[in-house]
C-alpha positions as MATLAB code, in Angstrom:
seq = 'XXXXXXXXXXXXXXXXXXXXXXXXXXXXXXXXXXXXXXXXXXXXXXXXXXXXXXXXXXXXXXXXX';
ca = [
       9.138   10.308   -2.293;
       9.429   13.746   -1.993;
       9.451   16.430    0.863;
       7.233   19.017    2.276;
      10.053   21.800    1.035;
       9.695   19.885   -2.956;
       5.585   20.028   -2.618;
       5.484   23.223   -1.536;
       7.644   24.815   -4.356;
       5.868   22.459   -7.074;
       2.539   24.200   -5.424;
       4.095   27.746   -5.741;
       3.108   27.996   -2.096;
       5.216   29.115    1.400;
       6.307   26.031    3.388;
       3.743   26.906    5.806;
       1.215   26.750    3.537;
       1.911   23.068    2.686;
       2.504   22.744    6.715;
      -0.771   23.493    7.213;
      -2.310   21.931    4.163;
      -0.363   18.435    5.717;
      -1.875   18.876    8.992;
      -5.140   19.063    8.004;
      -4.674   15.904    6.273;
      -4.867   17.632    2.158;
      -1.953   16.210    1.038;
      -2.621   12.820   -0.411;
       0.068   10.283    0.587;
       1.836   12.536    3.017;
       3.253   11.693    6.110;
       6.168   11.861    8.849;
       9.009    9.221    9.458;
      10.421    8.582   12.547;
      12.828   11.209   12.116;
       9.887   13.945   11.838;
      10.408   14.810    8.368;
       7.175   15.058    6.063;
       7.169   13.136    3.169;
       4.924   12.840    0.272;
       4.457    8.502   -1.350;
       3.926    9.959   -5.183;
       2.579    6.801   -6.558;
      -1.039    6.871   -7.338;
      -2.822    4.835   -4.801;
      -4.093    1.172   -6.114;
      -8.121    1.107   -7.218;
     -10.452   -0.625   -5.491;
     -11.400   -3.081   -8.418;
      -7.688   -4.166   -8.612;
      -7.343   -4.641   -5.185;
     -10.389   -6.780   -5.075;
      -9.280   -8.722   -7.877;
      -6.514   -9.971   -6.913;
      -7.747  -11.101   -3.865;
     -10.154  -13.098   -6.182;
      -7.192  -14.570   -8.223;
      -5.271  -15.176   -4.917;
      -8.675  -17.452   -3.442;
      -9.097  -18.904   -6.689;
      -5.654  -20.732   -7.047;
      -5.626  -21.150   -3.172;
      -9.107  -23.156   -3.502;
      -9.400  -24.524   -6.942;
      -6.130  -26.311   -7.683;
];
């Protein structure tokens, strides 16, 4: 996890740059806890195919045992 402050110097951009970016829903993974800060999940979101196959390995052992 990382913060709005990190992103925005990794970007080479103004903190209101990534401020805005977040609101507008640009930043991938991005969003604010309970105690308002912004923060940024870095790992890479799971693909559909593996998602649906586990599912299918998950039925599979729950129906063919």
């Amino acid at each position: 996890m990382k913060r709005l402050k990190d992103y925005a110097k990794e970007q080479g951009v103004q903190y209101r740059t990534a401020w805005n970016r977040y609101k507008a829903g640009k930043i991938a993974g991005a969003f604010q806890n309970e105690f308002g800060q912004i923060l940024i999940d870095e790992s890479p979101p799971e693909s559909h195919f593996k998602r649906v196959y586990k599912q299918l390995l998950i039925y599979k052992s729950l129906c063919f045992q």
